[in-house]
N, C-alpha and C positions, 0 to 999 in steps of 0.2 A: 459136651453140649451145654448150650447158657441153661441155667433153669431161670424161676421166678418165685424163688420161694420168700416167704416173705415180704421185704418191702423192696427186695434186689429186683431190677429190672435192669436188663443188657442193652437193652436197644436206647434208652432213656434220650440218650446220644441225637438219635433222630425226630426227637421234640423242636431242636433247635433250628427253626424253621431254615431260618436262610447260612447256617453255620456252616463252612467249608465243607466238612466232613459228610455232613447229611446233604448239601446241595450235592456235593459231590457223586454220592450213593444214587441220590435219584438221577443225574444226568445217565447214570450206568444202568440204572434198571430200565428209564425212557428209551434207548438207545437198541436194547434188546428186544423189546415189546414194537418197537417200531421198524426193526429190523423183521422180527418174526412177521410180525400180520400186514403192512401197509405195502408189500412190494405186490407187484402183480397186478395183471388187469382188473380183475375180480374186486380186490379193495378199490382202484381209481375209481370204477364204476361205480361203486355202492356208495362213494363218498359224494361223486359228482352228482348221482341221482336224488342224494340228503340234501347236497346244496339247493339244487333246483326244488323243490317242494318249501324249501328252507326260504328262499329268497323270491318263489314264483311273485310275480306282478299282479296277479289274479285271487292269489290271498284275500280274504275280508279284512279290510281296515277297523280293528273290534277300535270302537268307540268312546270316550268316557262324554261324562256330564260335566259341567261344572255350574252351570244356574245363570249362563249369560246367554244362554239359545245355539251355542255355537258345538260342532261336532267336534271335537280333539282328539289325536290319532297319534303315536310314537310309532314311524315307520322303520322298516329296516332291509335292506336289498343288498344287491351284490354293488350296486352303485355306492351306497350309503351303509357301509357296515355298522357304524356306531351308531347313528339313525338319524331320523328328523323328527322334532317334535313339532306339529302342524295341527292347523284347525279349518273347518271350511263348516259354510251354513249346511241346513237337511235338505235345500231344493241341488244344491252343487252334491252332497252326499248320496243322493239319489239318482245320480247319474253313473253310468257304467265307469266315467272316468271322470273324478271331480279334479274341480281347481283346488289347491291347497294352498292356504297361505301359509308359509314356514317362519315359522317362530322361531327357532334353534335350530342349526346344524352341528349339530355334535363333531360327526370328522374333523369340518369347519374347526371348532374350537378348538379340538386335542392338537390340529396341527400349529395352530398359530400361539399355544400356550404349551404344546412340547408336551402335553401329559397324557396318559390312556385314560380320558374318563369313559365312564361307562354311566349311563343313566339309570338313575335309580326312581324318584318318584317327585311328583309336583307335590306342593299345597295353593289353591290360589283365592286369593283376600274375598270372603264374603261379608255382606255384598258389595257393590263396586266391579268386582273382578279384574279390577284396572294391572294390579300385582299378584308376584305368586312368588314360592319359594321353592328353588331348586334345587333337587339333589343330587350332587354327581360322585361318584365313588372311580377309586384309583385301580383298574384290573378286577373291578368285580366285585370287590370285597362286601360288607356290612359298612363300614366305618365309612362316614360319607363327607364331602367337601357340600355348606348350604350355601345360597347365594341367594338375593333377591332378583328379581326379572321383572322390568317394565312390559307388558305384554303390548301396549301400543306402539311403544318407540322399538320393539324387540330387542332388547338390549338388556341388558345386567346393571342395575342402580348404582352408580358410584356412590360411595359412602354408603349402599345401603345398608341391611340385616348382613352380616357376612357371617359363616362358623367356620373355625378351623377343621382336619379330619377329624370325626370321632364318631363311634353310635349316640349322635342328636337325636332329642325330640324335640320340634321344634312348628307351633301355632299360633295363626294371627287370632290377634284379640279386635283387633280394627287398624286401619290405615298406619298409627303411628307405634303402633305397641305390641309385640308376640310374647307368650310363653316360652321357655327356653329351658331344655335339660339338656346338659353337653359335660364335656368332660372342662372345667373351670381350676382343676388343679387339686392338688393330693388331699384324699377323703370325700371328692365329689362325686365318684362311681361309687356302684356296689361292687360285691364280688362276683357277679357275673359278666360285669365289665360295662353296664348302662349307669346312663343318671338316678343319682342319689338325691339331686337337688332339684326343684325348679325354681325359675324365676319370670321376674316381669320386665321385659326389657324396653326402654321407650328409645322411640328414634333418636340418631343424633346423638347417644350417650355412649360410653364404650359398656363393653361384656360387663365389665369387671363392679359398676354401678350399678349394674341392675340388683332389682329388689327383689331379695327369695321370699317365695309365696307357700313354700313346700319343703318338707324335709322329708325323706325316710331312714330305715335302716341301711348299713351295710350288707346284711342277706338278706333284704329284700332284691326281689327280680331288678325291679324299677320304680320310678316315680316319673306320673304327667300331671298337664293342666289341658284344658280345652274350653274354650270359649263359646258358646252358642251364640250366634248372631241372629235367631229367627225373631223378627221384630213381634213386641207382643209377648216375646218368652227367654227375654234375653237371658242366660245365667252363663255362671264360670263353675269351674268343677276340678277339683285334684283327687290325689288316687296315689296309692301304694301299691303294687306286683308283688301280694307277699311271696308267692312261688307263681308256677307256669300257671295254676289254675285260680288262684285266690288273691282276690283283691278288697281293699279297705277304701270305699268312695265317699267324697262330701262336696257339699254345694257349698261354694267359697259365695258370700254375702258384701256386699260392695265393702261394708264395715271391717272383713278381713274374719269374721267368724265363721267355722266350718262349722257345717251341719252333716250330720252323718245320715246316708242313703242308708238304710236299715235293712237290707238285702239278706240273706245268706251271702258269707264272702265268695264262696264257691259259684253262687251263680252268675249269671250274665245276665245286664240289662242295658236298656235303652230308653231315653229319654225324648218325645219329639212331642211340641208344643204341649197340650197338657196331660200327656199319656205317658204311663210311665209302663213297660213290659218287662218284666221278670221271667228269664228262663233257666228252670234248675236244674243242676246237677249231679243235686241228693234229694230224697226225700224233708220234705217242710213244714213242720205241725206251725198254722196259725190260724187265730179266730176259729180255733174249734174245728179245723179240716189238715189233713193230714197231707198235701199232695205230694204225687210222684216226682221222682228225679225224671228228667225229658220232657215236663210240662211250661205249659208258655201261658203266664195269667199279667192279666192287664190291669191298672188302677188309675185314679186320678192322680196325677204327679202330689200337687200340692195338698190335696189331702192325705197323702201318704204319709206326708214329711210331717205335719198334724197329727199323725196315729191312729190315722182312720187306715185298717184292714180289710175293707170290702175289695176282691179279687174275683178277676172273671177268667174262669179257665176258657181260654182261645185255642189249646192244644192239650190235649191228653194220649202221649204215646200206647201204642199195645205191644203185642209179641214179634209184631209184622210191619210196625209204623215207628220213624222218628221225625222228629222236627229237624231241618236241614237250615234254614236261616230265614227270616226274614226281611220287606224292607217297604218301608214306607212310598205312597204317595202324599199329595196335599189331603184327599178325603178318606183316602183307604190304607188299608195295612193287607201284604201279600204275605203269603205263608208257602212255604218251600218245603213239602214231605220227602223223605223216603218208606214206601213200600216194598219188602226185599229187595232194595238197591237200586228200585226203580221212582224216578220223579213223577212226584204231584205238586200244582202248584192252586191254588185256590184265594179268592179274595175275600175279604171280612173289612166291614163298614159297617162302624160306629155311629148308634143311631137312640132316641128314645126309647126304645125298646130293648137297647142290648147288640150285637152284633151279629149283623145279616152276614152269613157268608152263600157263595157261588161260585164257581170253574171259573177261574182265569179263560179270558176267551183267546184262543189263536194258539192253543197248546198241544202242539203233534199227540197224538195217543200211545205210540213207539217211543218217539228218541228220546232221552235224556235232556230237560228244558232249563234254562237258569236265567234269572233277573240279572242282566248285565246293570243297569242304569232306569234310577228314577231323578223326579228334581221337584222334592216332596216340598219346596218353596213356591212354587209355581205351577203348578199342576199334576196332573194325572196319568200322564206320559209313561211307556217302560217300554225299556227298551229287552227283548226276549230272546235270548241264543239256544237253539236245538241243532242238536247231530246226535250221533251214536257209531259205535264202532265201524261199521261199515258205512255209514251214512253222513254224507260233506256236511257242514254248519248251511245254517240259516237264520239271517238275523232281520227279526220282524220288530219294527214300531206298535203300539198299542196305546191303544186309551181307556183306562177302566170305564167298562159301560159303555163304548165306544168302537169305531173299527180297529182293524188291525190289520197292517200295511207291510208287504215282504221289501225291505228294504235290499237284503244283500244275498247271495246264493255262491256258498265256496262250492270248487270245482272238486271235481272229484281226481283225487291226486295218486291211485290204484285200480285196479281193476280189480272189482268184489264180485263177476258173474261166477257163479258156484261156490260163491263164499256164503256161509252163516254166521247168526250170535244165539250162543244155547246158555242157558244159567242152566247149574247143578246146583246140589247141596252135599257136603262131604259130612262126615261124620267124625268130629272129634275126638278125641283119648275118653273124653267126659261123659260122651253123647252129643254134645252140642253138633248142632245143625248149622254147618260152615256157607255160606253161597261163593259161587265164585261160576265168571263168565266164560269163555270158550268161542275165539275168533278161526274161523280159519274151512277148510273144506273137511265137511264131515266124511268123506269116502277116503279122506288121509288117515286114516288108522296106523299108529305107530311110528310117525314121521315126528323130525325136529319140534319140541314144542318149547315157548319160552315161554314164564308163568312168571307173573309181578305180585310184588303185596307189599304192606307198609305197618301196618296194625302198629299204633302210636298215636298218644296226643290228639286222639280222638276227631283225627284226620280221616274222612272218606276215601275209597277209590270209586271213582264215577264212572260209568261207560262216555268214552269220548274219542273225536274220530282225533288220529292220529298218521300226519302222512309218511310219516318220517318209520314207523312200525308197519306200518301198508305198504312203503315201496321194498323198506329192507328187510324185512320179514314174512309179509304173508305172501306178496308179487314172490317170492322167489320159493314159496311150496310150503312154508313154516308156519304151524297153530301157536296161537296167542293168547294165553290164558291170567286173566289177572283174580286173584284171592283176596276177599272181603271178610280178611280174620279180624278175633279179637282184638282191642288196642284202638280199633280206629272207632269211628261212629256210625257205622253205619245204620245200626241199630239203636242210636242214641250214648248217652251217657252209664248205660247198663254196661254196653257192649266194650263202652272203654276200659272203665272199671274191671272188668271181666279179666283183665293181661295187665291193670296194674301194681304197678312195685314187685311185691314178693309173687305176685298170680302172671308175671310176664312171660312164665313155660306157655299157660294155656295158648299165647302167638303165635308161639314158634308147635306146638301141636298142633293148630289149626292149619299152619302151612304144610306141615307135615300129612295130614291129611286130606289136603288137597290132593298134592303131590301122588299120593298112593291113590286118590281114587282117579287120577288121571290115567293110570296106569291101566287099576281093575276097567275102567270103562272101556282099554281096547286106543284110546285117544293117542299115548306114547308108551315109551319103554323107558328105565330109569335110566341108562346109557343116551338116551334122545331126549330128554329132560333140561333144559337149562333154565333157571335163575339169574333174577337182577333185582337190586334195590337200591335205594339211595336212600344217605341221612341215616334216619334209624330204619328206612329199610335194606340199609347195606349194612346195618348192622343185624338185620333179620337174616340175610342172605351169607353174612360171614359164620353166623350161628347155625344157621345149617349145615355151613361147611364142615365144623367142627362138630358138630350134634350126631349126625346120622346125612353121613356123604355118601352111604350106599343108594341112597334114596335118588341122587342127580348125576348126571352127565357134566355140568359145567357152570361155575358160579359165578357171578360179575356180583360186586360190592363197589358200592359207587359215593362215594364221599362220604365213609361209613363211620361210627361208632365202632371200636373193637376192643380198646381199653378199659371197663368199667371199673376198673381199680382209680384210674385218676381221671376220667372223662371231668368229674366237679372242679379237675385244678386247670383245665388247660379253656382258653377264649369262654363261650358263650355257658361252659357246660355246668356252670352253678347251680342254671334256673332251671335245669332238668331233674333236679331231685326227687321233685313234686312226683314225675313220671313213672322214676328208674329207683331213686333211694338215694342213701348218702353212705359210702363205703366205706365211710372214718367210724361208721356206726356198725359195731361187730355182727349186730342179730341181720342189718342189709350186707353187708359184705357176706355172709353166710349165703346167701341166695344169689347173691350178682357172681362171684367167684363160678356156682357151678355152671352159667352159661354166656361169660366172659369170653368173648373168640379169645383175643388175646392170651388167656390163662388157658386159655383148653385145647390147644395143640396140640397134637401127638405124633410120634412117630410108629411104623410097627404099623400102621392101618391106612390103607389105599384113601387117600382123597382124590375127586376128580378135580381136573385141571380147573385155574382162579383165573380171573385178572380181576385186577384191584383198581378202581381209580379216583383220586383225586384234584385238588387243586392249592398251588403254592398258596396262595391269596384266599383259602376258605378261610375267612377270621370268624366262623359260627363253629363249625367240626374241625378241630385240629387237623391237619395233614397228619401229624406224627400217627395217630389211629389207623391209617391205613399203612403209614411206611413202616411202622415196626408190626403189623400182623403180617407183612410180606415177608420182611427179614425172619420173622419167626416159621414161616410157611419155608423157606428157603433153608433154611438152618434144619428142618427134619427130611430135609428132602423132599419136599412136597411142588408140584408142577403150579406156579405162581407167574406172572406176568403182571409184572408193575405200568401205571403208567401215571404223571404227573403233570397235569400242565398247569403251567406259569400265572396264569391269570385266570379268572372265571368267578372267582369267590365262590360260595356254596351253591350256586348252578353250576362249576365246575367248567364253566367257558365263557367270554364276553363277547364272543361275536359268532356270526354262523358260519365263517371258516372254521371256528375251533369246536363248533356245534356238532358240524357236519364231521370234523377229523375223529370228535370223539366217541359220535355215535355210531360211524362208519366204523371205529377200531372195537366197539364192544359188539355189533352185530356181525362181526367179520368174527370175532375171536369165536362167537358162539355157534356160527352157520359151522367152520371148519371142523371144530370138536365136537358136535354133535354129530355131523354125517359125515369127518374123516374125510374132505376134502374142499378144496377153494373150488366155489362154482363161478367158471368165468361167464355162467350167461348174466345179462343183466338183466333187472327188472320189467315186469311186462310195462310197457307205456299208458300213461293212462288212457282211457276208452273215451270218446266220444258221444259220451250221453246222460242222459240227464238226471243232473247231482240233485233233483229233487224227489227221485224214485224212493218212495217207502220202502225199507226191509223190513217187517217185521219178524223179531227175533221169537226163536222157538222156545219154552220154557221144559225142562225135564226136572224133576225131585229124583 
């Protein structure tokens, strides 16, 4: 058998993304995995029921802002796979079925220019909003084709801003002139694969004249610029990514001199008209006060940059609270908590006194609430999205101090009568007190359960309704449990800390005791247990696998992390260090080695059945992480089911054919090896009644 000793690695071979030999491998693994699970009624069903939730007509149109009055929507249907990006006013958005004006059709263009774009994201010119700048990418990926768009004439600007493929950053400064980080040619990435450089590029001139404003390192993450246009506060701003979490800011002065935002590099701030908010992510001794990592303190911009230290703590986290995000209106600032994984949202207005705060008004008391859209230029507007596990979206207008108007009601896309949501708390290796949710009918004792988690990069997992888990897993008898481990933030910047670098056991413990007290509570059996993660939660879920597999019935790893030996050499994984370590460095390699999937295969000990899956086209998570932990799962004899599709980039699909084939193929692999058989009934249809019924979820410690 291959080993891995040292710096020998066997499969190395399957790095080479699109190389005969590795293309080859994967046509042969795809071909068995889709021979195994997609024949059958049972799969046809379960994929065409993901399409229809996937493509229903009755969807909410989530909405963005942009500061010109107008609603914007990126649709996407069985009509219009690749989609339509469209905009209509609030009087036609408030109607059961608006008129859309269509801006872009995407199919439209991939067919008439022969390419698979996939839409990736706008920027559009403030103010004016005459222009915007579009991102299209090739199959999914990160690396994006930009282009400029006439929004009146719908059209794409001849001569305009154009970028070739690459991970651009790319911002309007005003009409004739953007910021620009792109790949310019050898030495202007870093080693994570972004811009090294910016520049100022004026219309009319090519790439290669434009003027750098910016430099950084080569192991820096990246470098930006961004322009503020709020009239009154105009500035420019560059910035260094010295890793995933530390940055070096300065206020660029017409004269071309940087002035350095005096920050801790670690925290996050934001600047809007003369307010400047600080929120940190370690503890902060200044002017004589010491404050906590999770706190959100406010100042005057321009006296800041003066050396004036007067700070107004706006948030102070506890054992049971963190700060979730905030986001401006013109008069107010909203603030986004979690308390045990539950939302609060509250308003704070800045006054001669200091700031007044009160309850966001129009904010269900159950479901999970989030600030989709403010248009902190023009007013006091926000736009307010609530669901929760069992319970469809609703998306309310609002006005600070003002009403609040139910714009939209998603339909309810399962049938949750006899369904629950129950929060536990599992008990760690340490003692720590883990939360984590639980969907599904409580008189199910011991039935299939499928349990998610992420714990990384201090990522939340949020209660959120999901149709696509509701028609293919709970309609058909199956509990649904997602774990709120270490790693993420749920609990703030403590909680991440908690599973960073060399402390990333306490994650994979935390999931571990989930798992087990899923069990003690009667919920499942570790044989009815399945696992799924993606990103670095498939690489939580591949660590499992290898850690303690007596624990699961069945693992799905989904665009995962597997090799921490070279994860820093392959696409995006440089700027992960900060997170995970740097394994050229012997005292981190010591620690990532012992929970490396990859290095820690064994033979001689029962795993339960994998499937693995990826995408040709992730240019953030290598493919090869997944194709060589299969080969190595394959190579001890261990029961693996590879599967690979072609396009998707790190969502692992570009359209909701391949949405639905993939979701279908991983909730199919785990209904059959959980309960040992394909169930040809299909999902109950959804019920005829009304998606605004409260559930309130039961809480148990």
């Amino acid at each position: 058998m291959a080993t891995l000793n040292g710096g020998d690695d066997p499969y190395r071979w399957l790095e080479d993304i699109d190389g005969a030999d590795a293309a080859g491998w994967v046509r042969e693994r795809n071909a068995e995995t889709v021979a195994a699970l997609s024949g059958g009624e049972a799969f046809a069903g379960l994929r065409a029921e993901i399409r229809r939730v996937l493509d229903a007509d009755d969807r909410i149109p989530v909405p963005r802002w942009y500061g010109d009055g107008h609603y914007y929507d990126f649709w996407t249907d069985a009509a219009h796979p690749r989609g339509l990006w469209r905009r209509t006013t609030l009087d036609q958005y408030r109607r059961r079925e608006p008129e859309w004006d269509v801006l872009l059709d995407v199919d439209a263009l991939a067919a008439e220019e022969g390419e698979n774009w996939v839409w990736q994201a706008v920027t559009v010119l403030r103010p004016g909003h005459g222009r915007c700048l579009i991102s299209l990418s090739r199959g999914g990926a990160d690396a994006a084709v930009v282009r400029e768009f006439d929004l009146a004439r719908r059209a794409f600007v001849r001569d305009g801003f154009t970028l070739a493929e690459a991970k651009s950053h790319v911002r309007w400064i005003d009409a004739d002139h953007v910021y620009v980080g792109t790949d310019f040619g050898p030495g202007s990435l870093t080693s994570s694969g972004y811009p090294r450089v910016v520049k100022r590029w004026r219309r009319g001139t090519p790439l290669s004249e434009a003027e750098t404003v910016y430099e950084g390192q080569t192991d820096d993450v990246e470098v930006h610029a961004w322009h503020d246009p709020t009239p009154g506060f105009r500035r420019d701003f560059v910035g260094r990514r010295l890793d995933f979490f530390r940055t070096e800011e300065h206020l660029l002065t017409e004269a071309g001199e940087r002035i350095r935002i005096a920050v801790p590099e670690d925290a996050q701030w934001d600047v809007r008209r003369e307010w400047l908010l600080i929120r940190l992510r370690s503890p902060w001794a200044v002017g004589g006060v010491t404050h906590p990592a999770g706190a959100l303190l406010a100042a005057r911009f321009d006296a800041f940059l003066a050396g004036v230290r007067e700070l107004t703590v706006l948030f102070r986290p506890d054992d049971r609270t963190a700060l979730s995000y905030h986001a401006w209106t013109r008069h107010h600032l909203i603030l986004a908590t979690l308390a045990d994984v539950r939302s609060r949202l509250e308003v704070l207005t800045p006054g001669e006194t200091g700031w007044r705060r009160e309850p966001l008004a129009g904010t269900p008391e159950f479901d999970h609430s989030r600030i989709l859209e403010t248009d902190p230029d023009h007013g006091d507007a926000y736009l307010l999205a609530s669901d929760g596990f069992l319970q469809p979206g609703t998306l309310r207008l609002g006005q600070v101090g003002g009403p609040v108007e139910t714009l939209k009601r998603e339909p309810a896309f399962f049938d949750a009568d006899g369904l629950t949501v129950r929060q536990f708390f599992a008990t760690s290796a340490d003692g720590t007190r883990v939360p984590y949710f639980v969907v599904g009918d409580p008189a199910a004792g011991g039935g299939p359960t499928l349990l998610t988690g992420y714990g990384g990069f201090e990522h939340c997992l949020l209660p959120h309704y999901d149709g696509v888990i509701g028609r293919g897993w709970l309609a058909r008898g199956g509990t649904y449990a997602v774990a709120n481990i270490r790693g993420g933030g749920e609990y703030g910047p403590r909680w991440h800390r908690a599973a960073l670098r060399e402390n990333r056991p306490r994650a994979y413990e935390d999931f571990a005791a989930v798992s087990a007290d899923l069990v003690t509570r009667g919920i499942t059996t570790p044989g009815r247990l399945g696992i799924v993660g993606g990103s670095n939660g498939g690489l939580l879920t591949a660590v499992m696998l290898t850690r303690c597999p007596e624990l699961f019935g069945a693992v799905v790893a989904r665009v995962p992390l597997t090799d921490m030996r070279r994860y820093h050499r392959l696409l995006a994984g440089a700027s992960w260090m900060a997170e995970y370590g740097d394994p050229d460095r012997e005292a981190d390699w010591a620690y990532l080695r012992e929970y490396s999937p990859y290095h820690n295969v064994r033979g001689g000990r029962p795993y339960p059945p994998a499937l693995i899956v990826t995408s040709t086209r992730d240019d953030r998570v290598h493919p090869g992480h997944a194709r060589k932990l299969a080969a190595r799962l394959r190579e001890h004899g261990h029961d693996v089911s590879y599967y690979e599709n072609v396009e998707g980039g790190h969502g692992g699909a570009s359209n909701n054919e391949q949405r639905a084939f993939v979701s279908a193929l991983m909730l199919e692999f785990l209904w059959r090896t959980l309960t040992g058989r394909a169930d040809p009934a299909l999902p109950r249809p959804r019920p005829a009644v009304d998606a605004g019924r409260a559930i309130r979820p039961s809480t148990r410690r």
